[in-house]
N, C-alpha and C positions, 0 to 999 in steps of 0.2 A: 548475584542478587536473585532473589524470590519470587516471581509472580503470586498475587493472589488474586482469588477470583472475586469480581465484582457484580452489581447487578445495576441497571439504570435504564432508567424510565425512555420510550421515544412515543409519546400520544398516548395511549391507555396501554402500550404493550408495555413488559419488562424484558429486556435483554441481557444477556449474560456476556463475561467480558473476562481477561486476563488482565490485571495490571501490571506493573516496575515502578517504582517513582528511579530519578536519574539525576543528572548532575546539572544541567542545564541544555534547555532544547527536549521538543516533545515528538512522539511518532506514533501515529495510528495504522495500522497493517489490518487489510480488510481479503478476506478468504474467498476462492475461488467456489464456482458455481452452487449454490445452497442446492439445487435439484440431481449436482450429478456426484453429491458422497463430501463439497465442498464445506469445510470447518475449521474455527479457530487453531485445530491439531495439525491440519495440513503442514505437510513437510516444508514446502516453499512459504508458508507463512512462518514457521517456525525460525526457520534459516534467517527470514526478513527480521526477526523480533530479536533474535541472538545478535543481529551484526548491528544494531539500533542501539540494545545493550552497551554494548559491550562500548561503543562510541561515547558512552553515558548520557543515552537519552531515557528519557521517560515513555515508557511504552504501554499502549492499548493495542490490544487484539480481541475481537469479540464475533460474537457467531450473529450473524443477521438474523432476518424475524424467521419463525419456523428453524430451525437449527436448534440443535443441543436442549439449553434448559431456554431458548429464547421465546419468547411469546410471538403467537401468529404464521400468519402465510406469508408462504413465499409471492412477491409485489413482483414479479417480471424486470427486476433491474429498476422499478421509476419511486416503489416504496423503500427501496435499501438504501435510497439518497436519502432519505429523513432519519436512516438509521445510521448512515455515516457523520450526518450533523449531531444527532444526539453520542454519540461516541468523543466528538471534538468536544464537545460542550463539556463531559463528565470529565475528559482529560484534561481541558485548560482549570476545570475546578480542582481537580485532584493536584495537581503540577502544573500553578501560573507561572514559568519561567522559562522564559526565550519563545523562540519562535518555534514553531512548526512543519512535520514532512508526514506528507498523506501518501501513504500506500497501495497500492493493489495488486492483486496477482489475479489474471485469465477473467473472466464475467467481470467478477465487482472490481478490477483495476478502473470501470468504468465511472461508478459510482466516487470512488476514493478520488480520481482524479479531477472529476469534474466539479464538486465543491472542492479540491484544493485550486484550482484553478481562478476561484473565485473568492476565497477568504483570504480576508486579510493577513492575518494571521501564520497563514500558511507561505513560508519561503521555500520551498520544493516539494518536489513532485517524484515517486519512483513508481512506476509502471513496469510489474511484471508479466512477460507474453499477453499484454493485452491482445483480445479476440480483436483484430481488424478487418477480418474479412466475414466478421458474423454482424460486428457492431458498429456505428458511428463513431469516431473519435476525432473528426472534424474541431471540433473546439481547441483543441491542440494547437493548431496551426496557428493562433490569435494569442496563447499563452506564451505571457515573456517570462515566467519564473525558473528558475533552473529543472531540470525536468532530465531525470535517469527514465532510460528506457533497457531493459534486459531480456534478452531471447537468446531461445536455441537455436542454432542452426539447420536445425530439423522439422522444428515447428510450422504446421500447417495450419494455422490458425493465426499467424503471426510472421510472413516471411518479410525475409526483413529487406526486399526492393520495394516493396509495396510500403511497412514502415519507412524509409527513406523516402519515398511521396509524401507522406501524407508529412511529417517532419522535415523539413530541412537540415540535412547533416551538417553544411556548413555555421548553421547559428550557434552561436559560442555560448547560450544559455539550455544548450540540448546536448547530450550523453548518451551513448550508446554502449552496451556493452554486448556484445556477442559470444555465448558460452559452448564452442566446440562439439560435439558427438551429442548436444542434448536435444530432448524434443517439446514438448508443451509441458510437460510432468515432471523433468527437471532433476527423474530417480538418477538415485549417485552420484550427482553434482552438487548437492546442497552447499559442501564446503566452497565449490566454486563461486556459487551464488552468493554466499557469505560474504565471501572477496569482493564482489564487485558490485557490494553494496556502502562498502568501508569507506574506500574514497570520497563517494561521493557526498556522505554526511562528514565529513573529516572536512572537506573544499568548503562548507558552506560558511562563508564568511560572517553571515549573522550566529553561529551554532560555534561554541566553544567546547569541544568534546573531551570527557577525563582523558586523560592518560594511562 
């Protein structure tokens, strides 16, 4: 399948966007840091939107404000929450069917997570190397929807004793995946990352993925 590129309103900005439509079940994948080179093209978003694919979901990926052809500044993390709402909103019109998984990888995993954490809509959660020792991710703790977490084993921005705190490994609606020799950037492991994003939208019992 295709991506074409989209554009859609969030307040007076226009934002730019990747589509897919898909078979049923929809997936918003949100790009790492807008100030340090972070965009829809990012390798670890790409990997996220190929293994969403190929699951047969309907996928958006789009560049937050200031990025690419996106209108505006960069908001500090608190303005890319009304750009990850306006992204759900464009995908549940473009592809009303099934239910929902919000993405992020590194900075905006924070944004992605924290309104999936609270729409209804939204029946999982995949957090990639989210920052937790830069960022709050507290809210976490209180979310009961199924929830992928993915890190390197290298990763200083994301070690994963400190993830095991703030998540409990024991809860049976929480996912870990840990990907060997990698570190926050995830070079030459994409295919890895692919993998062990499969499962987890494959498990989602509300999400019937093509075959």
């Amino acid at each position: 399948m295709r991506e074409e590129r989209v554009f859609f309103s969030c307040g007076d900005l226009r934002l730019e966007g990747l589509y897919c439509s898909g078979t049923y079940g929809r997936a918003v994948i949100c790009h790492p840091h807008p100030k340090q080179g972070g965009s829809m093209q990012n390798n670890v978003v790409e990997a996220a939107t190929r293994a969403m694919l190929s699951c047969g979901l309907a996928t958006l990926r789009f560049n937050f404000r200031g990025v690419g052809a996106s209108e505006g500044s960069f908001g500090g993390g608190v303005d890319e929450i009304e750009d990850v709402k306006a992204a759900v909103s464009l995908l549940e019109t473009l592809f009303p069917y099934g239910p929902l998984i919000l993405g992020g990888y590194s900075f905006e995993a924070k944004p992605a997570l924290l309104v999936g954490s609270v729409l209804s809509s939204a029946s999982g959660l995949v957090g990639i190397a989210p920052p937790i020792t830069m960022m709050d991710f507290d809210f976490l703790k209180k979310c009961m929807k199924r929830i992928l977490v993915i890190v390197g084993d290298e990763d200083l921005y994301c070690p994963l004793k400190a993830l095991r705190r703030l998540i409990d490994p024991p809860a049976s609606h929480v996912h870990y995946t840990v990907i060997t020799g990698a570190d926050h950037f995830f070079v030459d492991v994409e295919d890895r990352l692919f993998s062990s994003i499969m499962p987890f939208v494959k498990g989602d019992p509300l999400i019937t993925p093509a075959t």
